[in-house]
N, CA, C and O atoms as a MOPAC input file, in Angstrom:
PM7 MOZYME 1SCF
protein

 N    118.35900 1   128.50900 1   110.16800 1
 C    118.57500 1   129.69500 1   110.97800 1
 C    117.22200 1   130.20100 1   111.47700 1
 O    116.20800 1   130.05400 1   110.79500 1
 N    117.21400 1   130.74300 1   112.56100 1
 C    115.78100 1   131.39300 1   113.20500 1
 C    115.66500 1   132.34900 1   112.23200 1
 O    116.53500 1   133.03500 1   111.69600 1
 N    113.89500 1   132.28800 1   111.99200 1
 C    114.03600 1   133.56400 1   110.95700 1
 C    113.70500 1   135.06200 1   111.52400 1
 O    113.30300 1   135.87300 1   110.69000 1
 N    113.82400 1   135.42500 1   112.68100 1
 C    114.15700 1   136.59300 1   113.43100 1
 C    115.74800 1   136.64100 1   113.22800 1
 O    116.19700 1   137.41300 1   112.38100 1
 N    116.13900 1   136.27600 1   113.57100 1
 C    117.83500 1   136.18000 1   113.35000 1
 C    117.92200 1   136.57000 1   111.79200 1
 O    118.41500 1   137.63600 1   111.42300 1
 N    117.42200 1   135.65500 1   110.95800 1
 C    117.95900 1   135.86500 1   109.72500 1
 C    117.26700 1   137.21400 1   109.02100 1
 O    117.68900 1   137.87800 1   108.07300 1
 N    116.12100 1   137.37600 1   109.77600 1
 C    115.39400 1   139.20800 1   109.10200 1
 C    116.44200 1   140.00800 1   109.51700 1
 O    117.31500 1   140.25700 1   108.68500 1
 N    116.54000 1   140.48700 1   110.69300 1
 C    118.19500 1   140.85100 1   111.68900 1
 C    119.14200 1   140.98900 1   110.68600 1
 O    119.75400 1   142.00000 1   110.34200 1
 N    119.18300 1   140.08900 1   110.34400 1
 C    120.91500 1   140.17400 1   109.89900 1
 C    120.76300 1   140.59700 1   108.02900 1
 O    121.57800 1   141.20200 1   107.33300 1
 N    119.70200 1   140.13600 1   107.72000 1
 C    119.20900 1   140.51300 1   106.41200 1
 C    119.04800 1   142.05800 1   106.09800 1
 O    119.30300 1   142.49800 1   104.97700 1
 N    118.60700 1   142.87200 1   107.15500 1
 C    118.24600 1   143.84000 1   107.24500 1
 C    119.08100 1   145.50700 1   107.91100 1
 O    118.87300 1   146.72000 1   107.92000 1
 N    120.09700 1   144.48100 1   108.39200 1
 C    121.27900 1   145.04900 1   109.29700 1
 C    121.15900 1   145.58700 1   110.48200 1
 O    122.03400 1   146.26700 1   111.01700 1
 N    119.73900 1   145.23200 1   111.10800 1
 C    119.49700 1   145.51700 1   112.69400 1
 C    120.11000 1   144.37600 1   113.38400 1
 O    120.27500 1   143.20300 1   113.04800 1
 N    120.46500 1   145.18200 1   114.66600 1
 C    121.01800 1   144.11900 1   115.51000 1
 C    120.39600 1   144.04300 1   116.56300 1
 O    119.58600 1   144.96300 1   116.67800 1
 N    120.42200 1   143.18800 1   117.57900 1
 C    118.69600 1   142.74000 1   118.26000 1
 C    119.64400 1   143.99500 1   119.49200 1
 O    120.73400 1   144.47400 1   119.18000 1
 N    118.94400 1   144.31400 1   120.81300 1
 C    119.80500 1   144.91100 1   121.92100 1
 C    120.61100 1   143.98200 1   122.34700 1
 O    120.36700 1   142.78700 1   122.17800 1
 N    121.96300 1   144.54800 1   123.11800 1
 C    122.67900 1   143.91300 1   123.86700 1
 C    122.19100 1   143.58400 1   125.09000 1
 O    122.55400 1   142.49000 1   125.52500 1
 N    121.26100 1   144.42700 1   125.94800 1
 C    120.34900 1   143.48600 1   127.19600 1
 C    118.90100 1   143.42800 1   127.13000 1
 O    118.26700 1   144.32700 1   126.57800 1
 N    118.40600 1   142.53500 1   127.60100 1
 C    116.46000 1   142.30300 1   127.82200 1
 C    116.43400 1   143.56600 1   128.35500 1
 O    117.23400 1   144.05400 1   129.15400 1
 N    115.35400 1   144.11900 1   127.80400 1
 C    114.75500 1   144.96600 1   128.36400 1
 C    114.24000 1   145.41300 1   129.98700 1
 O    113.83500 1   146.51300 1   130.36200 1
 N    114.41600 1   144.12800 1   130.79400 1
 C    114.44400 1   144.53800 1   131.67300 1
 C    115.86900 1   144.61400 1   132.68500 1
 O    115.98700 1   144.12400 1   133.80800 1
 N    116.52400 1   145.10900 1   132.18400 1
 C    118.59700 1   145.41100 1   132.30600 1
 C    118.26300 1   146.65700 1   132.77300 1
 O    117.31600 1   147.34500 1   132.39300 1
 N    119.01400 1   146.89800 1   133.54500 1
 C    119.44100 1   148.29600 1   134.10400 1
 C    120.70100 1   148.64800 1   132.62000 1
 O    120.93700 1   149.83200 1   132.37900 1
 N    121.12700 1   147.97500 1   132.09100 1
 C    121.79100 1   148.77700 1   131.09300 1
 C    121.00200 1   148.76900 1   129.37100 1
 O    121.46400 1   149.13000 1   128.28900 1
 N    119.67800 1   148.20000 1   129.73900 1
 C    119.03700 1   148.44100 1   128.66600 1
 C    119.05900 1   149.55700 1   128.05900 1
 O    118.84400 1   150.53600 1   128.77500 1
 N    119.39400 1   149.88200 1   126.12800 1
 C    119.06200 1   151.15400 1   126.02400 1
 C    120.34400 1   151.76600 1   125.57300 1
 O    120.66900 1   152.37400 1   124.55200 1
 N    121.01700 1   151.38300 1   126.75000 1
 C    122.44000 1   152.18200 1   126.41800 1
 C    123.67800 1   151.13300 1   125.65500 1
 O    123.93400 1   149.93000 1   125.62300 1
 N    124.26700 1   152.47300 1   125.05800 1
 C    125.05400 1   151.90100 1   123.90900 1
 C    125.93700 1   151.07900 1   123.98400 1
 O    126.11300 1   150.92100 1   125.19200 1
 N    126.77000 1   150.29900 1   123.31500 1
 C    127.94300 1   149.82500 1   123.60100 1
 C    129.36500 1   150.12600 1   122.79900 1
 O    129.02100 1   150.19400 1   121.61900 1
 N    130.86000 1   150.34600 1   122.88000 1
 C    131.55100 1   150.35900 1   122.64700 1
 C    132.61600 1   149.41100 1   122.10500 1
 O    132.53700 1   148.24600 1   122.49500 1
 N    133.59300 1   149.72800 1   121.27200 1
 C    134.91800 1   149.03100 1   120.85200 1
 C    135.88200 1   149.75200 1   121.33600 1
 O    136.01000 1   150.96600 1   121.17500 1
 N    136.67700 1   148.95100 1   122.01600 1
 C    138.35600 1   148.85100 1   121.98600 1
 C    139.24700 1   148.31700 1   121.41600 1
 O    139.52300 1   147.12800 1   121.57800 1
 N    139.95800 1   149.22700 1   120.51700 1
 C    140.87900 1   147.79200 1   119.88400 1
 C    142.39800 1   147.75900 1   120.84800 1
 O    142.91100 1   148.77000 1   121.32600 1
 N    142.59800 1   147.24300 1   120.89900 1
 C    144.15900 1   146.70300 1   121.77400 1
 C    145.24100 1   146.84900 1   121.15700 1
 O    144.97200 1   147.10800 1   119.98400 1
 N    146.31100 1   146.82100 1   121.32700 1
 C    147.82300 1   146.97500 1   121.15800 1
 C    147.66000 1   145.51100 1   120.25500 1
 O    147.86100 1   145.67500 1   119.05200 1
 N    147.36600 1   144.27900 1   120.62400 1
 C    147.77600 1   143.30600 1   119.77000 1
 C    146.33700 1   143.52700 1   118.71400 1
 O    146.07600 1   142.82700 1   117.73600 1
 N    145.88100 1   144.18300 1   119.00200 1
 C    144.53100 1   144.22700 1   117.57100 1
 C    143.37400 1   143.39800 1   118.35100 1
 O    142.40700 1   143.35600 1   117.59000 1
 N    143.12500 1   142.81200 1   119.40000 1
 C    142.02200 1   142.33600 1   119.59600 1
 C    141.20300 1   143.20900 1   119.94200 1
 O    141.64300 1   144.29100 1   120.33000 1
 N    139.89800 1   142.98900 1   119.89800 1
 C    138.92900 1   143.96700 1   120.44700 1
 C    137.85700 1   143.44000 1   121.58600 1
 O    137.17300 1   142.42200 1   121.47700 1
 N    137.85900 1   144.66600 1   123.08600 1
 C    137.43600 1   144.78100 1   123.48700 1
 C    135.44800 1   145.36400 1   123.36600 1
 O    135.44400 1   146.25300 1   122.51500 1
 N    134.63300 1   145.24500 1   123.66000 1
 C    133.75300 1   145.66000 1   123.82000 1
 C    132.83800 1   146.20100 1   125.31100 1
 O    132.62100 1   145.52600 1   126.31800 1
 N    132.63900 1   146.88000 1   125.17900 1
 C    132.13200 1   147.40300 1   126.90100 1
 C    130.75100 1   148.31600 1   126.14400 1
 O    130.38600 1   148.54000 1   124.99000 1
 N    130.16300 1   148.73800 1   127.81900 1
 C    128.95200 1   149.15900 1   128.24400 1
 C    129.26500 1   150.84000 1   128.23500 1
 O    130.13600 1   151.31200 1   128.96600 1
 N    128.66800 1   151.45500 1   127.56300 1
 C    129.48400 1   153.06200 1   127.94700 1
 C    128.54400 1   153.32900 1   129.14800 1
 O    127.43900 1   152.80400 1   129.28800 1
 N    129.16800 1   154.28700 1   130.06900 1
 C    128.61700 1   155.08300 1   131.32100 1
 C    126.69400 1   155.19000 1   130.96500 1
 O    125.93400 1   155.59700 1   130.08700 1
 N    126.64500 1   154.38800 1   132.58000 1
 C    125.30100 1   154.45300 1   132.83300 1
 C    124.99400 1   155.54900 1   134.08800 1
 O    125.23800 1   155.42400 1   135.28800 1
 N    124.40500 1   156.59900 1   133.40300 1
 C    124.38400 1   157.81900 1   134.71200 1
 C    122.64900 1   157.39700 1   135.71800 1
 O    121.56500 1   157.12700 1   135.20000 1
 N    122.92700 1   157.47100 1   136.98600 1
 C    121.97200 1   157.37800 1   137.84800 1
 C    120.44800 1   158.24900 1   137.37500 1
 O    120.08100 1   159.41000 1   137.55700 1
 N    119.99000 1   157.38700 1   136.88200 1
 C    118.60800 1   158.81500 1   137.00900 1
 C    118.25700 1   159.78800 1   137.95000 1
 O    118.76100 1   159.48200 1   139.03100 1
 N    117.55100 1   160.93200 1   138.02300 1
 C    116.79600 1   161.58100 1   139.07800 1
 C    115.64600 1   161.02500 1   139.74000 1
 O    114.61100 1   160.61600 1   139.21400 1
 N    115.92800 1   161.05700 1   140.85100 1
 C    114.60700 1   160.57000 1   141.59900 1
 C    113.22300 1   160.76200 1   141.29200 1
 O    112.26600 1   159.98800 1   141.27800 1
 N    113.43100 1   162.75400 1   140.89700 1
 C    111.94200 1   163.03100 1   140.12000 1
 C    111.65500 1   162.32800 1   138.98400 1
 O    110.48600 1   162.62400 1   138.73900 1
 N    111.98200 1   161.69000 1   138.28100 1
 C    111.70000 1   160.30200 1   136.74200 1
 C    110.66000 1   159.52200 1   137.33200 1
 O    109.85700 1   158.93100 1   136.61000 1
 N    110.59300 1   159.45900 1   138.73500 1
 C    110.55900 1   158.18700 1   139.73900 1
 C    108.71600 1   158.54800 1   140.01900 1
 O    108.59800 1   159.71000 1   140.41000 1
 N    107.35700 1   157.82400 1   139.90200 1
 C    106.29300 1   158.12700 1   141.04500 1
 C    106.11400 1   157.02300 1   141.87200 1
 O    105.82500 1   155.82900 1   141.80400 1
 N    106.39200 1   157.86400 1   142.66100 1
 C    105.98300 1   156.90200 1   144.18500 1
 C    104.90700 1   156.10800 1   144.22000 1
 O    103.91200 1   156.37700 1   143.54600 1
 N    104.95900 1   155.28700 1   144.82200 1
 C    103.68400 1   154.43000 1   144.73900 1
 C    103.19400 1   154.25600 1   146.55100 1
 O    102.06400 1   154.45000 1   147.00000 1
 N    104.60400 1   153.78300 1   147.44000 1
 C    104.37000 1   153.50600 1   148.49800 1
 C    105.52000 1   153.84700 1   149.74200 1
 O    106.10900 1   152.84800 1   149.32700 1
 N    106.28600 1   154.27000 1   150.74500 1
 C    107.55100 1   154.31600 1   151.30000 1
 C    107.19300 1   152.93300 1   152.98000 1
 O    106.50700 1   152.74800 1   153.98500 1
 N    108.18400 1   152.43600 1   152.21600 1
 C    108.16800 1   151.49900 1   153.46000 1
 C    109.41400 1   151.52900 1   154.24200 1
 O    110.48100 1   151.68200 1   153.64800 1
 N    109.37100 1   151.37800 1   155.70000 1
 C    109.85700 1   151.52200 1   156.68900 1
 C    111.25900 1   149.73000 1   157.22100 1
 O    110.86400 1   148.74000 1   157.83600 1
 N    112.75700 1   149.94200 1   156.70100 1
 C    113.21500 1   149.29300 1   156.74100 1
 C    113.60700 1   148.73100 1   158.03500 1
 O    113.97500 1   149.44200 1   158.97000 1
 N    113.51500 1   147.21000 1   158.10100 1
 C    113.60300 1   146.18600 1   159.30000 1
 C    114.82300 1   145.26900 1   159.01700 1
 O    115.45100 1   145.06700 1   157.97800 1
 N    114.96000 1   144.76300 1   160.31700 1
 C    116.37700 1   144.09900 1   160.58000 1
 C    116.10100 1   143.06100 1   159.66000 1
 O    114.99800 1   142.56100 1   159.43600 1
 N    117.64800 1   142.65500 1   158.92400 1
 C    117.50300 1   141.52700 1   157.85800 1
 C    117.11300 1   142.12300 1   156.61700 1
 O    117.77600 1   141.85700 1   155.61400 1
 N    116.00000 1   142.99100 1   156.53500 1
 C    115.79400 1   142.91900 1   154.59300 1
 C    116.65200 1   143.18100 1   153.92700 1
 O    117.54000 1   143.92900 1   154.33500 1
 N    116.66300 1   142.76400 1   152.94800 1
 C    117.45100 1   142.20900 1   151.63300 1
 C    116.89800 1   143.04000 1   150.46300 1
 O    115.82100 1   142.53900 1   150.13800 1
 N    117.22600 1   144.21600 1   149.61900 1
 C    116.66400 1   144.60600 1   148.33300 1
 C    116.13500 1   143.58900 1   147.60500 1
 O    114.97900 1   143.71700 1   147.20100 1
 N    116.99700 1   142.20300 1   147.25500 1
 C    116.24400 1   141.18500 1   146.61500 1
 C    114.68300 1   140.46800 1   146.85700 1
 O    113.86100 1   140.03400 1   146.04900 1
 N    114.68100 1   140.55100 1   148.24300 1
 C    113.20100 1   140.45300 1   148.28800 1
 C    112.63800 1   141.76600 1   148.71400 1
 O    111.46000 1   141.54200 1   148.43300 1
 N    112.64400 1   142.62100 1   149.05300 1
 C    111.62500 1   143.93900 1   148.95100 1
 C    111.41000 1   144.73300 1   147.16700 1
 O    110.76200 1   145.68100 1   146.72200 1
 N    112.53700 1   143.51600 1   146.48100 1
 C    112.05200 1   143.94700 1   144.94500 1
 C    111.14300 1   142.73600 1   144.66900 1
 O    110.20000 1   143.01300 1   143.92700 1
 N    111.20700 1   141.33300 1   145.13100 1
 C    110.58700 1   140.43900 1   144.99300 1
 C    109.04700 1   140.62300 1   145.19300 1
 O    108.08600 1   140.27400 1   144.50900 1
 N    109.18700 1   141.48000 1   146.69500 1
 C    107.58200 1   141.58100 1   147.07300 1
 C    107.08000 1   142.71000 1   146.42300 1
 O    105.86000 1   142.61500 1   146.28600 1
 N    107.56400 1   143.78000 1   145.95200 1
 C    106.87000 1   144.99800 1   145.54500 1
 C    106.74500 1   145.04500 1   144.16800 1
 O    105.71500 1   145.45100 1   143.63000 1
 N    108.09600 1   144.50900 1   143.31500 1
 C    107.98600 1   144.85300 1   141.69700 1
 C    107.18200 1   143.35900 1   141.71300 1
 O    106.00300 1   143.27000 1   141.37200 1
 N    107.88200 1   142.35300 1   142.09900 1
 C    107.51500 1   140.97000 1   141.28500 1
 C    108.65700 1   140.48400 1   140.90000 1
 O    108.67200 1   139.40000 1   140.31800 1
 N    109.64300 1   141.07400 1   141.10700 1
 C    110.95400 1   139.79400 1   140.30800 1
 C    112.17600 1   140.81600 1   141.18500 1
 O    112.39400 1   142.02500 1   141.10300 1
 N    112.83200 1   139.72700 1   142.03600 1
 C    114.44800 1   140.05500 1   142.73400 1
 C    115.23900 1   140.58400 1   141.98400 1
 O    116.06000 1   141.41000 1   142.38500 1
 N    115.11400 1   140.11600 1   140.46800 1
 C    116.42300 1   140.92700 1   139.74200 1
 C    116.54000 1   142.34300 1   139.23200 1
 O    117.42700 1   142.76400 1   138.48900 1
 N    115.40400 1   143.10100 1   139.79000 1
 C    114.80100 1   143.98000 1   139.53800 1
 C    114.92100 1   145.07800 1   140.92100 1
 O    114.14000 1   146.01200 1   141.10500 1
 N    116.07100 1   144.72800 1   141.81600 1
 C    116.60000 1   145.25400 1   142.86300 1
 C    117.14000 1   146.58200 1   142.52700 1
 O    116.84100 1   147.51700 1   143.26900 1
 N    117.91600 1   146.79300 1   141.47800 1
 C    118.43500 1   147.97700 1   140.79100 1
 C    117.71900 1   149.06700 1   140.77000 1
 O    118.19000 1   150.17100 1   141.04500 1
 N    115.90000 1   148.75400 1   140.27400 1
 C    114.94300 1   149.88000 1   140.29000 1
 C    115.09200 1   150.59700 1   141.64100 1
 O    115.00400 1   151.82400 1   141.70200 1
 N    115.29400 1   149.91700 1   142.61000 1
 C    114.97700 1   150.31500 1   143.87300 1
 C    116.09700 1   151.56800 1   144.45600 1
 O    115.99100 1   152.53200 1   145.21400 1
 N    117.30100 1   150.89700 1   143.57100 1
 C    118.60700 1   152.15800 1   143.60400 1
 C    118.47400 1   153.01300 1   142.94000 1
 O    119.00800 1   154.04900 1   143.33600 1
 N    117.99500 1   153.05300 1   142.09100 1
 C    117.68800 1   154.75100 1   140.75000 1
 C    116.75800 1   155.00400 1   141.21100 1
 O    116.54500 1   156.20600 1   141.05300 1
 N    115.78200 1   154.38900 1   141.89800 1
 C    114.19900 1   155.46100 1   142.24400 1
 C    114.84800 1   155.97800 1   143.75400 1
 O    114.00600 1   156.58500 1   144.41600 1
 N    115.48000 1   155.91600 1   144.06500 1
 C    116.00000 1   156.34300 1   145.51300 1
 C    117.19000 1   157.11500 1   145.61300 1
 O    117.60100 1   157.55100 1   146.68800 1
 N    117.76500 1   157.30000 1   144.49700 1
 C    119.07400 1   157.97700 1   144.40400 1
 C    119.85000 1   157.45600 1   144.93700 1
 O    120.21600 1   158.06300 1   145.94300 1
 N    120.51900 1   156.20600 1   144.68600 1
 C    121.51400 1   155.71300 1   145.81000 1
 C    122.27900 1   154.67800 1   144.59800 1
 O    121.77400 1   153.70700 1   144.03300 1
 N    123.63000 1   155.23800 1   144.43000 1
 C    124.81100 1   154.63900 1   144.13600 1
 C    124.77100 1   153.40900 1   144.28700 1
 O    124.53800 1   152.63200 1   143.36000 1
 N    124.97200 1   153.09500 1   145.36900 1
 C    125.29300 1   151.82400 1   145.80100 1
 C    123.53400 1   150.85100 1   146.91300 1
 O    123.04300 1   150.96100 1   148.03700 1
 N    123.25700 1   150.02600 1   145.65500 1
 C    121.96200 1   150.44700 1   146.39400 1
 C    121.80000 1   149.41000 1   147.62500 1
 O    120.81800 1   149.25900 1   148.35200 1
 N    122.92300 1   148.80300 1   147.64800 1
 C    122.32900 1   148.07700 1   149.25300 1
 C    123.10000 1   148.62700 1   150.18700 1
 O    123.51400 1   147.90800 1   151.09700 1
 N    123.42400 1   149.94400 1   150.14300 1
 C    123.28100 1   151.18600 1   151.53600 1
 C    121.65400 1   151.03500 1   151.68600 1
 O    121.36700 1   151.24700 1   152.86500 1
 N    120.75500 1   150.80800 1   151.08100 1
 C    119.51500 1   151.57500 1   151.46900 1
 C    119.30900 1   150.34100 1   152.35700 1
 O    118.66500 1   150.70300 1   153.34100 1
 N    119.51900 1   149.36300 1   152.39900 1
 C    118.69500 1   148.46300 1   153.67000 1
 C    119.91700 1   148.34600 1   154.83100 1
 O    119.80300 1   147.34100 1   155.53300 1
 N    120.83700 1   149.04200 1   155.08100 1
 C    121.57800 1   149.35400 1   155.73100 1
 C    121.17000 1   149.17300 1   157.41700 1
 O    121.32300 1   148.30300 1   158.27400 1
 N    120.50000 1   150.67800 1   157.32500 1
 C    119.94000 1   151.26600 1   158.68300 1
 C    118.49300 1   150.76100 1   159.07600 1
 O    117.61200 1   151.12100 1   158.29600 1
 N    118.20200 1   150.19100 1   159.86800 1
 C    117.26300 1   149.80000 1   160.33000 1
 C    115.77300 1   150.92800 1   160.40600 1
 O    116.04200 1   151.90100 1   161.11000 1
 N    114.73000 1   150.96200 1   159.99700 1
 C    114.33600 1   151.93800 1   160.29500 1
 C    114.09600 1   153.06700 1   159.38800 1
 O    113.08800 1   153.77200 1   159.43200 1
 N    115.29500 1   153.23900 1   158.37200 1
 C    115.35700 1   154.15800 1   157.53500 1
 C    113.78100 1   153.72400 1   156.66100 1
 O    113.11200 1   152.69200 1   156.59900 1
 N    113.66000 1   154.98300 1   156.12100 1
 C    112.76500 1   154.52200 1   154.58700 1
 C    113.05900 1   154.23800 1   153.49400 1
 O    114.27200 1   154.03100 1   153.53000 1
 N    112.61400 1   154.05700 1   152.27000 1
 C    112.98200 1   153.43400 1   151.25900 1
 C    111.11500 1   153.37200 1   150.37800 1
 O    110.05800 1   152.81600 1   150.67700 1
 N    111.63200 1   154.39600 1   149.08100 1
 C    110.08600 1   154.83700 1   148.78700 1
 C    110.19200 1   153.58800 1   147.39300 1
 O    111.21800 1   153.36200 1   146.75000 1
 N    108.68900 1   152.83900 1   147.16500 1
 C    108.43000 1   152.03800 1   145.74400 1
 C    108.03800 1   152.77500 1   145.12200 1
 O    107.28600 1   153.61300 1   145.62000 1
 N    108.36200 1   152.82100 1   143.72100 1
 C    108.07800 1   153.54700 1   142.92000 1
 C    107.54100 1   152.77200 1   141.14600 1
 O    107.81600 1   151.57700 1   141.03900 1
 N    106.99800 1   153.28800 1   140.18400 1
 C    106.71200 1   152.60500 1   139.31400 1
 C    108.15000 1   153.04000 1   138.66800 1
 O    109.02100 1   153.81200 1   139.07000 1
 N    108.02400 1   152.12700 1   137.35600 1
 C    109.33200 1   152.30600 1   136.84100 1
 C    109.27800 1   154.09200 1   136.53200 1
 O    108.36600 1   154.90300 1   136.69200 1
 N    110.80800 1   154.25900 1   135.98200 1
 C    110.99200 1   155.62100 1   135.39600 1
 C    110.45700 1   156.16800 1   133.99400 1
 O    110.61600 1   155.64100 1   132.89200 1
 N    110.07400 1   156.84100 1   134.16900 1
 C    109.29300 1   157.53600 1   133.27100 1
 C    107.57100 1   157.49600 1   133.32200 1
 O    106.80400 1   158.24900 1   132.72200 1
 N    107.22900 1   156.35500 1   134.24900 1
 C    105.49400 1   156.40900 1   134.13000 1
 C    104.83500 1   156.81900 1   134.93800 1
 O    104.70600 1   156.19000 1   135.98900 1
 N    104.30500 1   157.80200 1   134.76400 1
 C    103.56800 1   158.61100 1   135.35200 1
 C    102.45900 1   157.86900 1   136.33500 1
 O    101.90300 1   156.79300 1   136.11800 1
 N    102.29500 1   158.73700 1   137.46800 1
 C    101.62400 1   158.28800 1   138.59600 1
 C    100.35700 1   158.70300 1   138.89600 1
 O     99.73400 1   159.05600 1   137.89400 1
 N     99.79900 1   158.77800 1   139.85900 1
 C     98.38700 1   159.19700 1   140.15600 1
 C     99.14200 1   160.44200 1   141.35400 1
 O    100.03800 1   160.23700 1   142.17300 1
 N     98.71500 1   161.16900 1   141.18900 1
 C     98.63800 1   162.58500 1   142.18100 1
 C    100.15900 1   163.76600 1   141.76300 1
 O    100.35300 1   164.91100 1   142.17100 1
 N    100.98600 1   162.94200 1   140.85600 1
 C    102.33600 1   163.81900 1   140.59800 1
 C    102.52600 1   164.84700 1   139.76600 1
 O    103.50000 1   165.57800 1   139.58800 1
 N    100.79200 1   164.77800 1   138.97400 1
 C    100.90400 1   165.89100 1   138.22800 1
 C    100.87900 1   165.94000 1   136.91000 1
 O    101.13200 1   167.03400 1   136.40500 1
 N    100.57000 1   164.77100 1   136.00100 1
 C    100.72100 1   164.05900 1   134.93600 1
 C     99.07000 1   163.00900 1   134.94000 1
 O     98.85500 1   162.19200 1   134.04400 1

């Protein structure tokens, strides 16, 4: 047995349910048990952060074609990391934001780390 696994289980920690870099990192998970007794497991409610969590770093000006996957590619460093781009922007659904041609769309460091000029 891996002996991370076996400290884990020796110890009664259980590793997280996503990598740390998950938009549902962090947050808890749930049981359902069912009518025939099986059990479900789910993600409980992930609420949108506030934009203010968010320091800006840069606002760039959206063009025909972009894709969140690469304007997370070029700015964070990794496409799967498109999600940041919806919680630092307040937006539900985050590929409304490359929608409109033109619109802006601000980069930001992740949430919670403080920036240069925000006051911190």
């Amino acid at each position: 047995m891996n002996p991370v696994q076996n400290f884990l289980q020796n110890n009664a920690l259980t590793p997280p349910a996503f990598a740390s870099t998950s938009r549902y990192y962090g947050i808890e998970t749930a049981q359902l048990t069912q009518p025939d007794g099986s059990t479900v497991v789910f993600v409980r409610r992930r609420f949108l952060p506030s934009p203010e969590n968010f320091a800006p770093l840069q606002v760039i000006t959206i063009a025909a074609a972009d894709r969140l996957d690469n304007i997370a590619a070029r700015y964070i460093g990794d496409p799967q990391q498109f999600w940041r781009l919806g919680d630092a922007n307040g937006a539900m659904q985050p590929e409304a934001l490359v929608v409109n041609v033109g619109s802006t769309l601000t980069i930001t460091l992740p949430e919670g780390v403080p920036g240069v000029g925000n006051g911190e």
